[in-house]
C-alpha beads as a LAMMPS data file, in Angstrom:
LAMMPS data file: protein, C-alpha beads

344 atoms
343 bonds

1 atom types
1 bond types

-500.0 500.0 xlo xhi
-500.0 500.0 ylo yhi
-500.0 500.0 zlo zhi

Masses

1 110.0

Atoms # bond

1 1 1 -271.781 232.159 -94.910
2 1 1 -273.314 231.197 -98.007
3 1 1 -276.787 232.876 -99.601
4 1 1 -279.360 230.629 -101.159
5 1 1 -281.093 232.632 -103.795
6 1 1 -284.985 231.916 -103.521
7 1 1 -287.981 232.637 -106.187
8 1 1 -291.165 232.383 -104.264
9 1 1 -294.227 231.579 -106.517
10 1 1 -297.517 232.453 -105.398
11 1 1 -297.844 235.068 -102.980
12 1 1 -300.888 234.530 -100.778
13 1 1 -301.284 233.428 -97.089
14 1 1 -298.018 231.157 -97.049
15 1 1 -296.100 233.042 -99.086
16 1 1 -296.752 235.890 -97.228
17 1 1 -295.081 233.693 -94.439
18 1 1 -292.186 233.049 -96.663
19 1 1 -291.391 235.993 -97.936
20 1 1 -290.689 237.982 -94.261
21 1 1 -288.556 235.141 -93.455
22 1 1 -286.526 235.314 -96.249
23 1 1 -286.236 238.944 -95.645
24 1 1 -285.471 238.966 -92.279
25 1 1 -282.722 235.726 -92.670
26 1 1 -278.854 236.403 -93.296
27 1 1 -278.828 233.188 -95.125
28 1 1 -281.055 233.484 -97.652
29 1 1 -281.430 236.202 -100.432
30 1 1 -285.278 237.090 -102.324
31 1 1 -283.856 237.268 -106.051
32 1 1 -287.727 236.428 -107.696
33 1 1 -291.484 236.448 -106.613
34 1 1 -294.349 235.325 -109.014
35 1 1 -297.684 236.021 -108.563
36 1 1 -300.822 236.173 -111.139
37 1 1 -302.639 238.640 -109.015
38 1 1 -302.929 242.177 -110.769
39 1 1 -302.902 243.634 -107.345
40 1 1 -299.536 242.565 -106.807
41 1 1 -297.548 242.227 -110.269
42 1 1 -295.198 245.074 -110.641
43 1 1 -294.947 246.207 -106.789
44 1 1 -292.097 245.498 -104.506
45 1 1 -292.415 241.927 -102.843
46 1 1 -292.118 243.109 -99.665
47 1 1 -294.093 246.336 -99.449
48 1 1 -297.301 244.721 -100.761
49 1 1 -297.254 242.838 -97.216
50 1 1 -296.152 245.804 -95.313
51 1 1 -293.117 244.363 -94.896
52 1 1 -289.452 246.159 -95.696
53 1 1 -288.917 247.230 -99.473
54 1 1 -287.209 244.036 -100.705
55 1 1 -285.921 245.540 -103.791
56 1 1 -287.622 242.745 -105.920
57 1 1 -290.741 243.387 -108.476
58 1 1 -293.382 240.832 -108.301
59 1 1 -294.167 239.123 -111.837
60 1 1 -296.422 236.934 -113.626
61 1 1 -293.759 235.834 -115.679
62 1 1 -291.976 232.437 -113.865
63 1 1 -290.179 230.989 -116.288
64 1 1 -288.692 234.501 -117.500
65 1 1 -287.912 235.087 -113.523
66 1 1 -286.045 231.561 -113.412
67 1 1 -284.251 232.559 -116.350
68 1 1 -283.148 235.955 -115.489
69 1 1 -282.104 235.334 -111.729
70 1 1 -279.611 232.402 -110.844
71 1 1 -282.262 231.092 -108.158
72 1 1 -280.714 228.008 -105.905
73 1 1 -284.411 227.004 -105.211
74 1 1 -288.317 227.849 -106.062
75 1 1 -290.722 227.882 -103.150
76 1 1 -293.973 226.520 -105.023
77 1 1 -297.084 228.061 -102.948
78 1 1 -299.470 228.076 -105.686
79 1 1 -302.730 226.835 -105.256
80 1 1 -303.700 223.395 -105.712
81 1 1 -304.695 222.211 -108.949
82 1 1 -306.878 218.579 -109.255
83 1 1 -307.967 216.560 -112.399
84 1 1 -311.014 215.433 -113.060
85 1 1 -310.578 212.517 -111.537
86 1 1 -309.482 214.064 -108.069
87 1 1 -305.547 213.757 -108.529
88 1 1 -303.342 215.714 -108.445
89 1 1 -301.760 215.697 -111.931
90 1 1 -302.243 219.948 -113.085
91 1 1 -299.834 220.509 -109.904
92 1 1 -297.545 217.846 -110.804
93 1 1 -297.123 219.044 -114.409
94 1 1 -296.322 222.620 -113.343
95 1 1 -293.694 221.270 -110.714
96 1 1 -292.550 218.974 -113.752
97 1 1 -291.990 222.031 -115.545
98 1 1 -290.002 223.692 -113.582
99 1 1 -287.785 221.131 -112.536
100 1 1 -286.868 220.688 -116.038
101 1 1 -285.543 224.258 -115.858
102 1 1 -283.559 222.893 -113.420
103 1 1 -284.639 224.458 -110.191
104 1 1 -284.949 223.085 -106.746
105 1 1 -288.622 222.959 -105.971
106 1 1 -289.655 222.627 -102.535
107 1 1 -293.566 223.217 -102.222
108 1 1 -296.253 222.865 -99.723
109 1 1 -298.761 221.358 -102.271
110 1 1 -299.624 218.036 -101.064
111 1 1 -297.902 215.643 -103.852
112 1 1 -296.471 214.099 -100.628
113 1 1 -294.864 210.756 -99.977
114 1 1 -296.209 210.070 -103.422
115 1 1 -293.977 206.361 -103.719
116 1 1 -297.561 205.297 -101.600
117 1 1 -300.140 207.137 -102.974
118 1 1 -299.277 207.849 -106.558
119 1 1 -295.997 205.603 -107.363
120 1 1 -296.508 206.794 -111.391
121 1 1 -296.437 210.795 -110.065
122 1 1 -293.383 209.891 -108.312
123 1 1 -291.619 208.063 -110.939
124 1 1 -291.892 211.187 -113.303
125 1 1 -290.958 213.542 -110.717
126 1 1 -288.135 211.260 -108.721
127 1 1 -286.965 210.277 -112.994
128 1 1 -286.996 214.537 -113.969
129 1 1 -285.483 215.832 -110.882
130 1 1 -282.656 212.991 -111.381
131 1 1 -281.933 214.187 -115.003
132 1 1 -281.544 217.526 -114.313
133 1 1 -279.524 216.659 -111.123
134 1 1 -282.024 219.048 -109.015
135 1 1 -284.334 217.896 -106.177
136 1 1 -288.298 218.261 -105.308
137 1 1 -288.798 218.285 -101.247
138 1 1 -292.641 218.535 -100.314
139 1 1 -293.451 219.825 -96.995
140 1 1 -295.160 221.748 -94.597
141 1 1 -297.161 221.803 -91.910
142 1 1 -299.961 218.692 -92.565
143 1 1 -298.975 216.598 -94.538
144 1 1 -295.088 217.405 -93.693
145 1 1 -293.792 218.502 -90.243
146 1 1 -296.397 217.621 -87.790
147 1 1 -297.956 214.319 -89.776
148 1 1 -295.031 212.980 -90.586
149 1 1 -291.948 214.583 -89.609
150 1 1 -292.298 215.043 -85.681
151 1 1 -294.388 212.033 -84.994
152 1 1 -291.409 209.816 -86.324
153 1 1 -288.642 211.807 -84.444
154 1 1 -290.738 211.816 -81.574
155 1 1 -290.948 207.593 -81.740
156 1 1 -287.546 207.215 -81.650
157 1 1 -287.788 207.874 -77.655
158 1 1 -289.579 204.784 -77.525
159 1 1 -288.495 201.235 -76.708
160 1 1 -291.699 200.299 -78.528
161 1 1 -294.096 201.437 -80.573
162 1 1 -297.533 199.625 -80.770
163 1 1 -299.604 202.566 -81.937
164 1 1 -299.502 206.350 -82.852
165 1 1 -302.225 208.951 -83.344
166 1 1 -301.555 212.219 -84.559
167 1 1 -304.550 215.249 -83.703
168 1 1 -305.111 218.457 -85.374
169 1 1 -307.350 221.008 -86.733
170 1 1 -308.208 224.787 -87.549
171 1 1 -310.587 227.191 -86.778
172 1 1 -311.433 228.598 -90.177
173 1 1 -313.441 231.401 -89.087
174 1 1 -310.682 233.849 -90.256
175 1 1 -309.425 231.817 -92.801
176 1 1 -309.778 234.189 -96.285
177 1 1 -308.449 231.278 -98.853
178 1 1 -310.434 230.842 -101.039
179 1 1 -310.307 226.630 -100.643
180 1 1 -312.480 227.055 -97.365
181 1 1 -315.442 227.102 -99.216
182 1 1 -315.152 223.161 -99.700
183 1 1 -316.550 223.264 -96.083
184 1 1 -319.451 224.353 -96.727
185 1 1 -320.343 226.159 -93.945
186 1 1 -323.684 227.561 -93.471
187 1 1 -324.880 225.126 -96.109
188 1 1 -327.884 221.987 -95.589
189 1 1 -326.120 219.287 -94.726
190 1 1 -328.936 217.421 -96.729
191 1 1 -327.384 219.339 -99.914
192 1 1 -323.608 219.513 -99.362
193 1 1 -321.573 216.991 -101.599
194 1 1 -319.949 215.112 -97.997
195 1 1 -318.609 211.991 -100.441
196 1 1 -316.639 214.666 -102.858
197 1 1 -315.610 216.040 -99.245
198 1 1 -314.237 212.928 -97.799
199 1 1 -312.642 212.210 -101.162
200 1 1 -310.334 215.704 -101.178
201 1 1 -309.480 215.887 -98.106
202 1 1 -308.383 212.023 -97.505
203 1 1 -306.428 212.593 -100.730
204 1 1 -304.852 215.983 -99.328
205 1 1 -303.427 214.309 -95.843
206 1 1 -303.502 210.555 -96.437
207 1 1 -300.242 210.620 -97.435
208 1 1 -298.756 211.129 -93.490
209 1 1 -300.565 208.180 -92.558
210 1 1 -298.640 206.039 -95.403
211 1 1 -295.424 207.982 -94.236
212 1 1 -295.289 207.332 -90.843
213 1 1 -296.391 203.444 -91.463
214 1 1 -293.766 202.811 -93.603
215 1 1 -291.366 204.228 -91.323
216 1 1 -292.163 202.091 -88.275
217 1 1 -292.160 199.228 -90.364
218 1 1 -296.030 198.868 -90.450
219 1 1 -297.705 197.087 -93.725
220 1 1 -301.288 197.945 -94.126
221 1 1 -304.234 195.925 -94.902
222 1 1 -306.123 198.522 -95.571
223 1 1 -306.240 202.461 -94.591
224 1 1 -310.094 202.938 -93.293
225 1 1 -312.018 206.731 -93.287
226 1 1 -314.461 208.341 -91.611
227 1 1 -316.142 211.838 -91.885
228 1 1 -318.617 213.509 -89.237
229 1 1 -319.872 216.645 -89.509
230 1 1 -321.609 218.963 -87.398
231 1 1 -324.253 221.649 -87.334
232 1 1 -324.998 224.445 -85.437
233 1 1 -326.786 224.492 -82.111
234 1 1 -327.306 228.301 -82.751
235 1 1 -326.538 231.111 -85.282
236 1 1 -323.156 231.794 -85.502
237 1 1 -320.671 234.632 -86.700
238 1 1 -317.725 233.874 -88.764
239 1 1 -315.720 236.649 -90.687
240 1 1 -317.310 235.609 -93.677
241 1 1 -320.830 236.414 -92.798
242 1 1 -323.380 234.240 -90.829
243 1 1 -323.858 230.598 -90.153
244 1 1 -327.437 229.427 -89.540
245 1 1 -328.336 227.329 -86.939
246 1 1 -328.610 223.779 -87.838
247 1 1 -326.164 224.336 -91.000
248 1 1 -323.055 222.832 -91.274
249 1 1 -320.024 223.948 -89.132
250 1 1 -317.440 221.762 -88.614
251 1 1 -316.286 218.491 -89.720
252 1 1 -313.662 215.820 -88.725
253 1 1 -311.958 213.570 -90.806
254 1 1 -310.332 209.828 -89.190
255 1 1 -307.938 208.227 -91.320
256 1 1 -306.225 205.253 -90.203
257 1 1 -304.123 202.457 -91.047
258 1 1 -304.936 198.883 -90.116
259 1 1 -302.811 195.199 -89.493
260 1 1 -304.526 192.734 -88.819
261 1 1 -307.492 194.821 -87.543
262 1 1 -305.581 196.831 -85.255
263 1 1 -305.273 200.996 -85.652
264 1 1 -301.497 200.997 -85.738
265 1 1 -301.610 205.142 -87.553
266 1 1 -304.701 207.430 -87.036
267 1 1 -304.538 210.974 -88.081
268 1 1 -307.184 212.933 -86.804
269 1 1 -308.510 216.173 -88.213
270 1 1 -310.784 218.941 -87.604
271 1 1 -312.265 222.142 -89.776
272 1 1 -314.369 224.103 -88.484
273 1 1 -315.316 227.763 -87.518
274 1 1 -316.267 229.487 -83.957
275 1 1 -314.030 227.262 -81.874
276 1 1 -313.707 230.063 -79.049
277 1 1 -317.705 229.726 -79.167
278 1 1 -318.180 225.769 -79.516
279 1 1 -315.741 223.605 -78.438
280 1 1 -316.919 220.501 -80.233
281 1 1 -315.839 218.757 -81.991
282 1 1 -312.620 219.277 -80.267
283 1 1 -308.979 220.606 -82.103
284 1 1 -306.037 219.054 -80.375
285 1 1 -303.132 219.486 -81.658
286 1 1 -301.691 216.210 -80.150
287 1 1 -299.211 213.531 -80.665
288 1 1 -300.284 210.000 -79.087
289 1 1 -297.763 207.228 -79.091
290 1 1 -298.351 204.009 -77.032
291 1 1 -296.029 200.821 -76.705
292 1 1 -293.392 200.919 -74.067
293 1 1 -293.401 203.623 -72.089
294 1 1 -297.011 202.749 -71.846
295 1 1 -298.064 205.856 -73.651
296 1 1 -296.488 209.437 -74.628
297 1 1 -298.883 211.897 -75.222
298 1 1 -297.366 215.427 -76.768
299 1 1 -299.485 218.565 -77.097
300 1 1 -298.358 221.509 -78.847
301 1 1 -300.039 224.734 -77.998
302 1 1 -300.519 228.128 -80.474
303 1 1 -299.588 225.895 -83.633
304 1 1 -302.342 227.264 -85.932
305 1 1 -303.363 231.183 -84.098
306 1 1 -305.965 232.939 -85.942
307 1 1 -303.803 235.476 -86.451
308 1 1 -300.431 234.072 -88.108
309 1 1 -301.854 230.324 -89.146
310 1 1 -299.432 230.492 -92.312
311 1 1 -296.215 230.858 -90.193
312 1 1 -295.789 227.349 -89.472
313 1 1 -296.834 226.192 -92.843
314 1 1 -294.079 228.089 -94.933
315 1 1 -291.565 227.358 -92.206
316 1 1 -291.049 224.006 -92.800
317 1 1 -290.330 224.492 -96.514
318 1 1 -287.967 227.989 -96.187
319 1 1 -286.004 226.214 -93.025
320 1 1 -284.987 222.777 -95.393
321 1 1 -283.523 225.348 -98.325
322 1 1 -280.118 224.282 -97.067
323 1 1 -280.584 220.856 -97.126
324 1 1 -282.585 220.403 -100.438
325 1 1 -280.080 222.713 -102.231
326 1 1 -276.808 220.492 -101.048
327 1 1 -278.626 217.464 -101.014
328 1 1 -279.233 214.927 -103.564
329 1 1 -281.217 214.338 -106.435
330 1 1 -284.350 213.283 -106.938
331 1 1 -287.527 213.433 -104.790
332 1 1 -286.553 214.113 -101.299
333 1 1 -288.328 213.337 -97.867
334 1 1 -287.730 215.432 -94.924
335 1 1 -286.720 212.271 -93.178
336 1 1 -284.100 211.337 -95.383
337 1 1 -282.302 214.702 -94.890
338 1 1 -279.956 215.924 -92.349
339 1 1 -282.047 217.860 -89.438
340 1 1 -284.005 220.536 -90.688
341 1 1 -283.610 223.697 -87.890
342 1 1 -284.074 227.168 -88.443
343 1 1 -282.180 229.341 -90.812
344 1 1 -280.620 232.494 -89.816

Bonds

1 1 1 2
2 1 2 3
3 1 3 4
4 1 4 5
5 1 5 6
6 1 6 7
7 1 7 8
8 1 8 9
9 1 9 10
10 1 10 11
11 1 11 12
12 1 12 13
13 1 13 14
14 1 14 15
15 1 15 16
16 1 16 17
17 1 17 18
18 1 18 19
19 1 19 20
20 1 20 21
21 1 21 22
22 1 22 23
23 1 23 24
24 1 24 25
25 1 25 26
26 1 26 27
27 1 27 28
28 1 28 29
29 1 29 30
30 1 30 31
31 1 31 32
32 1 32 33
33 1 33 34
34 1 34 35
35 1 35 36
36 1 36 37
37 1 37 38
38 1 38 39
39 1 39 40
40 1 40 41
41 1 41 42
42 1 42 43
43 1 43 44
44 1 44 45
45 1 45 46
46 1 46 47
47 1 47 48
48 1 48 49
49 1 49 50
50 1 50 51
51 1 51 52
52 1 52 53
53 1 53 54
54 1 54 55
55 1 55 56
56 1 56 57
57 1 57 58
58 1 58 59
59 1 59 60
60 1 60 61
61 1 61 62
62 1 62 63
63 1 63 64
64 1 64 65
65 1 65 66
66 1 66 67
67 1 67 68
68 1 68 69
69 1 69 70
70 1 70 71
71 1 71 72
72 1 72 73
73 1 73 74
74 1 74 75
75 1 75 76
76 1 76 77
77 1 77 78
78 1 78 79
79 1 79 80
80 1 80 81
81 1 81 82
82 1 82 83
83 1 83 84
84 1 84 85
85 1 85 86
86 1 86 87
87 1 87 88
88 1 88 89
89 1 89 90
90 1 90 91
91 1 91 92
92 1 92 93
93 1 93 94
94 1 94 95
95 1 95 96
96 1 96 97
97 1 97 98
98 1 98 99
99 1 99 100
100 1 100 101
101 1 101 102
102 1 102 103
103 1 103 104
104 1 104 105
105 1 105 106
106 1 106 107
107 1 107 108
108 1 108 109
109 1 109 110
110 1 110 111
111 1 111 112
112 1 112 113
113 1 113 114
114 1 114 115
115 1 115 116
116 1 116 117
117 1 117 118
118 1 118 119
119 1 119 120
120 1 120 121
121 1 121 122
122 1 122 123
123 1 123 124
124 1 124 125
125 1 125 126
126 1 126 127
127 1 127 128
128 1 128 129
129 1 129 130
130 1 130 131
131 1 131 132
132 1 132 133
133 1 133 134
134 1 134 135
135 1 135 136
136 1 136 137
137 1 137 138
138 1 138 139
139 1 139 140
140 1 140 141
141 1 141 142
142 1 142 143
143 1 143 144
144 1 144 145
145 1 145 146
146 1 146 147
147 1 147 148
148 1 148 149
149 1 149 150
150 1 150 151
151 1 151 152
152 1 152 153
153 1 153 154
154 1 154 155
155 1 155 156
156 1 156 157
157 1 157 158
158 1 158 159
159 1 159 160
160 1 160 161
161 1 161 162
162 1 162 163
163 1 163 164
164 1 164 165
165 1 165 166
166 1 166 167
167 1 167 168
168 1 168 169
169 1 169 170
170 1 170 171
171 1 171 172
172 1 172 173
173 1 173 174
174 1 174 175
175 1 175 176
176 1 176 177
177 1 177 178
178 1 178 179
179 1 179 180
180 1 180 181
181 1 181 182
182 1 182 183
183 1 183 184
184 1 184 185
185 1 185 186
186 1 186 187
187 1 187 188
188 1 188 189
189 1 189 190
190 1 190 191
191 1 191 192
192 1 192 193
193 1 193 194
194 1 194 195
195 1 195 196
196 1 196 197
197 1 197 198
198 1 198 199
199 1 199 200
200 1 200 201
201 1 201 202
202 1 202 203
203 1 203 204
204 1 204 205
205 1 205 206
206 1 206 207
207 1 207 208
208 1 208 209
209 1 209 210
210 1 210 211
211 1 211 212
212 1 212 213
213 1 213 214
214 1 214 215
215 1 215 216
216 1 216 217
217 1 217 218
218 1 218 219
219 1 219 220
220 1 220 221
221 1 221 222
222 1 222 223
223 1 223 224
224 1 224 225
225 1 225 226
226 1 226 227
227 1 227 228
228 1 228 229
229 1 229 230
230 1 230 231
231 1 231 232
232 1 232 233
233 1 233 234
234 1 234 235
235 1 235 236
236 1 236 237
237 1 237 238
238 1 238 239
239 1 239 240
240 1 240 241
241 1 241 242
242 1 242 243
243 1 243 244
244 1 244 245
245 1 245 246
246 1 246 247
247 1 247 248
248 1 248 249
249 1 249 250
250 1 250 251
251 1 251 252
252 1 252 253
253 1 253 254
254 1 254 255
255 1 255 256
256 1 256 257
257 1 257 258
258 1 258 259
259 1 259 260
260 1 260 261
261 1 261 262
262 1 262 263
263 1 263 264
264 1 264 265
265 1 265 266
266 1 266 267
267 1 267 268
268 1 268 269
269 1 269 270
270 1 270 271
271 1 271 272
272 1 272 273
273 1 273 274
274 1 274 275
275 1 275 276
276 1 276 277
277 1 277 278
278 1 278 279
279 1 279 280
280 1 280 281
281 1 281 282
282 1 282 283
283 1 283 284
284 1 284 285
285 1 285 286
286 1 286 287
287 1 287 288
288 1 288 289
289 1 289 290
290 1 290 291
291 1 291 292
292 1 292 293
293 1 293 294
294 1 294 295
295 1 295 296
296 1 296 297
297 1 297 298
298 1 298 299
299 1 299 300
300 1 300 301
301 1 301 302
302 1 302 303
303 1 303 304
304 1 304 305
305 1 305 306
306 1 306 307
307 1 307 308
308 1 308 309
309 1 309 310
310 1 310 311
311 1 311 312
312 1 312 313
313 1 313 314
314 1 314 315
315 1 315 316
316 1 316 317
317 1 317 318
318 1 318 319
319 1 319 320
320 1 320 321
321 1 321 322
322 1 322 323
323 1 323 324
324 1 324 325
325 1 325 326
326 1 326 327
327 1 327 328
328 1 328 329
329 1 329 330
330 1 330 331
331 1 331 332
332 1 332 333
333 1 333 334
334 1 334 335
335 1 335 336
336 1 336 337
337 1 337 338
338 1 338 339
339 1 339 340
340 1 340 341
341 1 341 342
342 1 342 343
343 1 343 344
């Protein structure tokens, strides 16, 4: 059985994730891990989770690790970087970067299905990936394998499809990243930037909506918005500290795709904290498809616990090592790959 030797860069929630799977996998072998937290650099990658020793020292050195280890791939968790214009270009260069060391990069950042929202991004990265005949696979959980992956495999059941909605959301109320605070929760919804909101987070998980369009054959005339947000009926009691009543909560975000005035793909999502007090607005995690059968509703229950949320982000990204690393070159799509199932 071959090994596929994996550097894992940035070691928070998801690659926390990452790294016990690669650990506990007979397929894949830890040879790197970067971080730039001084809490972590120069301790065993696998201890400072409580995790088994892994017998590899965290660093803060990447391209030194790339060049000292013959890595088949780098998992890219690092946090997302935006210009000032709201794009994601600082991420791009630094996956740039290392493909021109000529690594596999598969990443969870969300410079996803890029050909539709970016087509200059993915020119550079599909053009640097070719010339140093290594690939660049974004995925994960959203956008990636729920919105776009599933809802696309799941279609294929269908004699027709007319329509398809795709539901989800998170209770951040445990949620420690340091990116939560875009929610703004406890803050006057009179003060809080919603716009600048809207703006990130359509940009973060438009790119599903694009993906699973162009799939089914669907050509936009236009890809519509629409934020709500809610405040509290009472004081609540996050991790974080405490949310005042009438302050802002929860939002959800509706972005859909439209031919001819018709919703042909909605993607529906929810943040917001206390969901085991206040159930609205709702989080389903639920896949809507209508056409013939009439319609096909899938829910999937325990996707995002409070307790292991991360899990099925990195596993999308450690489970397609195989296929990015024997694939082609270039930028990749889950789609375009052979099935993506567990490794062992």
């Amino acid at each position: 059985m071959k090994k596929y030797r994996v550097i894992v860069w940035g070691l928070g929630n998801v690659g926390r994730a990452a790294i016990r799977m690669i650990l506990n996998s007979q397929q894949l072998e830890l040879v790197g891990a970067v971080d730039v937290d001084p809490q972590k650099i120069g301790k065993d990658a696998g201890e400072i989770f409580g995790f088994k020793k892994s017998g590899i020292t965290v660093s803060d050195q990447l391209d030194e690790t790339i060049k000292a280890v013959q890595a088949d791939v780098v998992l890219d968790y690092t946090p997302l970087v935006r210009d000032e214009k709201g794009g994601f270009t600082p991420s791009a260069q630094d996956i740039l970067h290392v493909l021109q060391l000529k690594q596999n990069v598969i990443t969870t950042l969300p410079i996803y299905f890029s050909q539709a929202t970016d087509p200059q991004m993915f020119r550079q990265i599909d053009e640097t990936a070719k010339k140093n005949n290594v690939s660049y696979l974004p995925s994960g959980l959203l956008p990636g394998a729920y919105a776009s992956y599933l809802p696309v495999i799941l279609a294929g059941i269908m004699g027709e499809v007319q329509q398809i909605t795709v539901q989800s959301g998170e209770d951040d109320q445990e949620n420690t990243s340091s990116w939560v605070k875009v929610f703004g929760y406890g803050m006057d919804p009179e003060k809080f930037p919603h716009e600048r909101l809207t703006q990130g987070i359509v940009s973060y998980y438009v790119s599903g909506v694009y993906e699973i369009g162009q799939r089914l054959g669907y050509k936009f005339d236009e890809v519509k918005t629409k934020h709500d947000y809610f405040t509290a009926p009472k004081d609540l009691h996050p991790k974080f500290g405490i949310v005042k009543k009438g302050t802002i909560y929860g939002h959800r975000f509706t972005m859909t795709g439209l031919v001819d005035g018709q919703a042909k793909v909605s993607l529906i999502y929810v943040h917001k904290i206390c969901d085991n007090v206040l159930k609205e607005p709702q989080i389903d995690n639920k896949i809507q498809i209508d056409g013939i059968p009439t319609k096909l509703d899938i829910t999937i229950n325990g996707m995002m616990p409070l307790d292991e949320s991360y899990a099925t982000s990195a596993a999308p990204t450690v489970n397609a090592i195989p296929q990015v690393v024997t694939g082609p070159a270039g930028y990749l799509q889950a789609l375009d790959l052979p099935a993506i199932t567990p490794v062992i």
